[in-house]
N, C-alpha and C positions, 0 to 999 in steps of 0.2 A: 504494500500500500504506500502509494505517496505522499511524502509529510505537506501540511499544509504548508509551509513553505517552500514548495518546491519549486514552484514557481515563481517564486519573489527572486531580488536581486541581493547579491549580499554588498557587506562596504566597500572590499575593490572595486565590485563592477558598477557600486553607483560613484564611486571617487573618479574613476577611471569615466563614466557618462561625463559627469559635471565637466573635467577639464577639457576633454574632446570637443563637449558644447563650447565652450568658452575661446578654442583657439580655433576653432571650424574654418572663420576668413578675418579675423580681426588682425591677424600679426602679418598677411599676406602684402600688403602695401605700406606696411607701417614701419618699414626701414627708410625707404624716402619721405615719406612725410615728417620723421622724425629729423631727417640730414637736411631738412629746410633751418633744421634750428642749432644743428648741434651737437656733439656729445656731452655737451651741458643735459639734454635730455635724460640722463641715468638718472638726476637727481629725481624726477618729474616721474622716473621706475617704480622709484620708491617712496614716493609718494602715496603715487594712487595703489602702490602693492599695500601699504597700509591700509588704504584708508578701505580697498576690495573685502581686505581679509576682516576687515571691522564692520562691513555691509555685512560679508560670507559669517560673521558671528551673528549676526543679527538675524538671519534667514534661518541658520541652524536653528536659535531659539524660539522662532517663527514652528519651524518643524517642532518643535520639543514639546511645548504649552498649546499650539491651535489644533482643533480638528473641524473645524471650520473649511468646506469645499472653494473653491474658487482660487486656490492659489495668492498672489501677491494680494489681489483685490477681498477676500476673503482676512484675512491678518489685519488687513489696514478697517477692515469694518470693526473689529472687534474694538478698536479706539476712538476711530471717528465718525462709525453711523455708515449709512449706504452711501451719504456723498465723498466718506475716502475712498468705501470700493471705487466707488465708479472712479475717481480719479485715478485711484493706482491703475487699475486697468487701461482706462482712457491713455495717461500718458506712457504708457508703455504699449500701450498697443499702436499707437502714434510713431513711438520709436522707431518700432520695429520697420513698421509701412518706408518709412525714409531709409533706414539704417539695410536693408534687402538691398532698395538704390544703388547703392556702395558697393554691397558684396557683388552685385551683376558687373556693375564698372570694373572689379576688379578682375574677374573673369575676364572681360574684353578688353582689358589692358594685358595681363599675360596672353592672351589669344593672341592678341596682335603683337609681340613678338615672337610666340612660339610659330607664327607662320612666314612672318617678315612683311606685316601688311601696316602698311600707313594709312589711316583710317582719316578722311574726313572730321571735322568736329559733328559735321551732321549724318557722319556714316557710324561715328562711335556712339551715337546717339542711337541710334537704328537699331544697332549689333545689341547695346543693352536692353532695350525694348524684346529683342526677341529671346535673349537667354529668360528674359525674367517671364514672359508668357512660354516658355518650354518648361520652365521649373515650375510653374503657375500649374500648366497641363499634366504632368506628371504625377502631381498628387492627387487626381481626379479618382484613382486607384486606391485612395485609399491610406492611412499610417503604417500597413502592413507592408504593404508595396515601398514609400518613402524610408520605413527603418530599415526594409534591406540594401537599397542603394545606399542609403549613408553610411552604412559600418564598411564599405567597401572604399568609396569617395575619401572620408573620413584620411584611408594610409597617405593620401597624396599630399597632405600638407602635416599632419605625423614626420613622417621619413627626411622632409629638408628641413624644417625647423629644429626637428632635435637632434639630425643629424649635425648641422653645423653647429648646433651648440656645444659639442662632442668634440668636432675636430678640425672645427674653425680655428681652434685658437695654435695650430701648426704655423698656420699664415699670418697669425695678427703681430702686429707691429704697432710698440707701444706710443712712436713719437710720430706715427700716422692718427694714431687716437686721439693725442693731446692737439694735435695741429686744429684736428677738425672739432674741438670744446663749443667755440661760438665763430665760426669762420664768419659771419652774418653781423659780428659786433654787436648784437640786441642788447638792451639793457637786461640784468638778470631776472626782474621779477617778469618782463615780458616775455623773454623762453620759455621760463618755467611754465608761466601760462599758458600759454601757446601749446607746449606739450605734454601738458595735461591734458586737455583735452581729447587729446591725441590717443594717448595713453589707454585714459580710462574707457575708451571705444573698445577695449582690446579685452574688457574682463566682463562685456555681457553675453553671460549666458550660465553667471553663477549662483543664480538661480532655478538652475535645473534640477538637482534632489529634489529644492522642497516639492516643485509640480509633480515629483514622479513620487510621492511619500506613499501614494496607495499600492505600488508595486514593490516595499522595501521588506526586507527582515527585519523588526526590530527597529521602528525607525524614529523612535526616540533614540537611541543610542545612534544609527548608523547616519544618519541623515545629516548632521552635526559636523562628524567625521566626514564625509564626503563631500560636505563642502567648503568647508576650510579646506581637505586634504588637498580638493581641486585647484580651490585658487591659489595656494598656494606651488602645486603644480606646476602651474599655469604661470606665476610671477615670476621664479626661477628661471623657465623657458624662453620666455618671452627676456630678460634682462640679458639672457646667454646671448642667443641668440643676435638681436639689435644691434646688441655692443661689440658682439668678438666683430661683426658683420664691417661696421665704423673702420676698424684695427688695420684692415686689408682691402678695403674698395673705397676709392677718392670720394669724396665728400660728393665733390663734385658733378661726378659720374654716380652715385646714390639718389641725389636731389633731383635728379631728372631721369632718371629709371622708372618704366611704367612697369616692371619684373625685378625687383630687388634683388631676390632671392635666386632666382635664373643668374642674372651678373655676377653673382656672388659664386656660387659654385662652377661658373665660368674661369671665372678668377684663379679658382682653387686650382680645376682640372683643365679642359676645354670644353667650348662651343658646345658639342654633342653634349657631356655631361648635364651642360647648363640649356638646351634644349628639355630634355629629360626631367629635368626640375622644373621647368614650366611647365611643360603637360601634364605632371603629377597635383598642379597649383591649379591648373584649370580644371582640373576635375576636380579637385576639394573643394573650389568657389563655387561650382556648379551645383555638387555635393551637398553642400553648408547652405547655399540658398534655398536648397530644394526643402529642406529640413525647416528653414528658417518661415518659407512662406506656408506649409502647413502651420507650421506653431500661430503664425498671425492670425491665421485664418480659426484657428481656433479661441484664440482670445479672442476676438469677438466674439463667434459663436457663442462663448461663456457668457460672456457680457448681456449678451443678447437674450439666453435664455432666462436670465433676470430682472428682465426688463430697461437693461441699461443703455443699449444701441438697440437700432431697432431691427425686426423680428424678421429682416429678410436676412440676415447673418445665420439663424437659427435653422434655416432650411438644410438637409442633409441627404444623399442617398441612400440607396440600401448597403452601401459600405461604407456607412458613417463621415461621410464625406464633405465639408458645407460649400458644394460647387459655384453658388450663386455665390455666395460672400465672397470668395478665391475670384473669380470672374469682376465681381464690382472691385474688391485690393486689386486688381490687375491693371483697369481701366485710370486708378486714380494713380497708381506707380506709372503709367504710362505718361501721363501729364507730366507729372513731377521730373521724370525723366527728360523731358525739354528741357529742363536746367543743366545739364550734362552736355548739352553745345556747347564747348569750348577748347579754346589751343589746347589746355591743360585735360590730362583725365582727373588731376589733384582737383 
C-alpha cells in the first residue's frame, strides 16, 4: 500500500523547484545590464540577497501559521481584509503580464545571435510577439503538458550558469574586475540604484513553495527550508556567476551583448562552444516563459474565482485550462510589446 505521502514532494525537491523557478530567465540578460553600471554592482548582490532571503523568511512563515487558499493574496487577507488580497494578487499579477515581456525579449535576443540575424527594431518587435503567442498556445494542453517541457527546458540555462560559476574563475583576471568597478563614473548611490533594481528582477519566483504547500511532506517544517534553501541557492549562483563573468569579458563588449553568457563561454573556449550556450539559453527562455505565462494565467483565474477580476478569467477547459484568460494576457502583452521598438533590446 502507498503511504499517503507518496505522492507529495519532499525538501530537496521542493528546494530544488523554488530555485529553478527563480533563475528560469532572470540571470539570462543580466550580465549586460549589470556592465551598464559596473562591478560596483556586487554590492547591489548583496543587497537585495538580503533583503530576498528576508522576503524568503517571511513566505516561509507565511507557509508555517496560514492555511488560508489563495497563495500570496490569501496571507495578505489575513491582515488586511479582501482589499490586501486583491492587491497582492493584482500587483503581482500585473508583474508578471510585463515581467513574461522580458523573458520573450530575451529569447529573441539570444535567437538573434545564435543565428546571426540582425533584426529590425520592428522585426525584434514581431519575433517577441510571436515566441510569447507560441508559449501562450502551448499551454492550451494543459499544466500536465507545461511541467513536462519545463523540467527539460529548465537544463538549458542550469548547465551555463553554474557551469561558469565552476570554472569561470580559470579565466578571470583580477585587474580586468577592478578596471570595470564604475567605468561609467556614476555617483555611488546612483549604481547602486540602478542595480538594484536590476538585481532584485532576478529572485522572482521565490515564492514558489509556498503556492505548491498542498503538494509538500510536512510543510510546516519543509516549506520554510525550501525557500530560504532556494534563495539562497539562487544568490550564490547568480553573484558567481555575474562576477567571475566581469573578470574575463571587456566591460565593454558585456554592455552591448544581446547573449552575455554565449560571449562569455566564447571567450572561455570558441565560437561553437559559445553557439551551444545560446541555444541551451533559448530554450530555457522559451522554457521559463512557457511556465511563466501558465502561472499568470492562473493568478487571475484565482483572482477571479473570488470575485476579484472578472469572471471571464474563470473560464477553463476540460483540462483545467483558462484558455480565454491566456488569449485576452496575450492580446494585452501584445500591445505592451510595441514598447520593445527600439535600437536597444535593453
Amino acid at each position: 500500500m502507498n503511504s499517503p505521502n507518496s505522492n507529495k514532494m519532499g525538501v530537496i525537491q521542493l528546494t530544488i523547484l523554488t530555485a529553478v523557478n527563480m533563475m528560469g530567465s532572470g540571470i539570462i540578460m543580466l550580465p549586460t545590464k549589470l556592465a551598464s553600471v559596473g562591478t560596483m554592482s556586487v554590492l547591489s548582490w548583496l543587497v537585495t540577497a538580503f533583503g530576498s532571503l528576508c522576503l524568503a523568511y517571511g513566505f516561509a512563515k507565511c507557509g508555517m501559521f496560514s492555511r488560508k487558499s489563495g497563495g500570496m493574496g490569501g496571507y495578505a487577507e489575513y491582515a488586511f481584509g479582501k482589499s490586501g488580497n486583491f492587491m497582492a494578487n493584482y500587483t503581482y499579477a500585473i508583474s508578471l503580464v510585463i515581467a513574461n515581456i522580458a523573458i520573450a525579449i530575451s529569447a529573441v535576443g539570444y535567437g538573434a545571435v545564435l543565428f546571426d540575424w540582425n533584426p529590425s527594431p520592428i522585426m525584434t518587435c514581431i519575433a517577441t510577439i510571436v515566441v510569447i503567442w507560441i508559449t501562450t498556445v502551448a499551454n492550451f494542453g494543459g499544466a500536465r503538458i507545461t511541467g513536462r517541457i519545463g523540467s527539460i527546458t529548465v537544463w538549458g540555462v542550469i548547465i551555463p550558469v553554474v557551469g561558469i560559476s565552476i570554472i569561470g574563475w580559470f579565466w578571470f583576471k583580477p585587474e580586468m574586475y577592478i578596471q570595470a568597478w564604475n567605468p561609467h563614473h556614476l555617483p555611488f548611490a546612483s549604481g547602486l540604484s540602478a542595480s538594484i533594481a536590476m538585481t532584485l528582477w532576478a529572485f522572482l519566483g521565490l515564492e514558489s513553495a509556498c503556492a505548491n504547500s498542498d503538494v509538500v511532506e510536512n510543510p510546516e517544517k519543509n516549506i520554510p527550508v525550501a525557500v530560504f534553501g532556494g534563495t539562497l541557492i539562487c544568490a550564490i549562483v547568480y553573484i558567481l556567476s555575474t562576477n567571475v563573468m566581469a573578470g574575463f569579458v571587456p566591460n565593454i563588449d558585456l554592455a552591448s551583448s544581446t547573449a552575455p553568457f554565449g560571449m562569455a563561454f566564447s571567450y572561455m573556449f570558441n565560437p561553437m562552444i559559445g553557439k551551444i550556450i545560446m541555444a541551451l539559453m533559448v530554450m530555457a527562455c522559451i522554457g521559463s516563459l512557457l511556465g511563466w505565462q501558465f502561472t499568470v494565467a492562473q493568478v487571475f483565474k484565482s483572482s477571479s474565482d473570488i470575485g476579484y477580476f472578472p469572471r471571464v478569467f474563470s473560464k477553463v477547459t476540460s483540462k483545467n485550462a483558462p484558455i480565454t484568460g491566456m488569449i485576452i494576457l496575450g492580446v494585452a502583452q501584445t500591445i505592451l510589446s510595441l514598447m520593445t521598438i527600439s535600437p536597444s533590446l535593453n
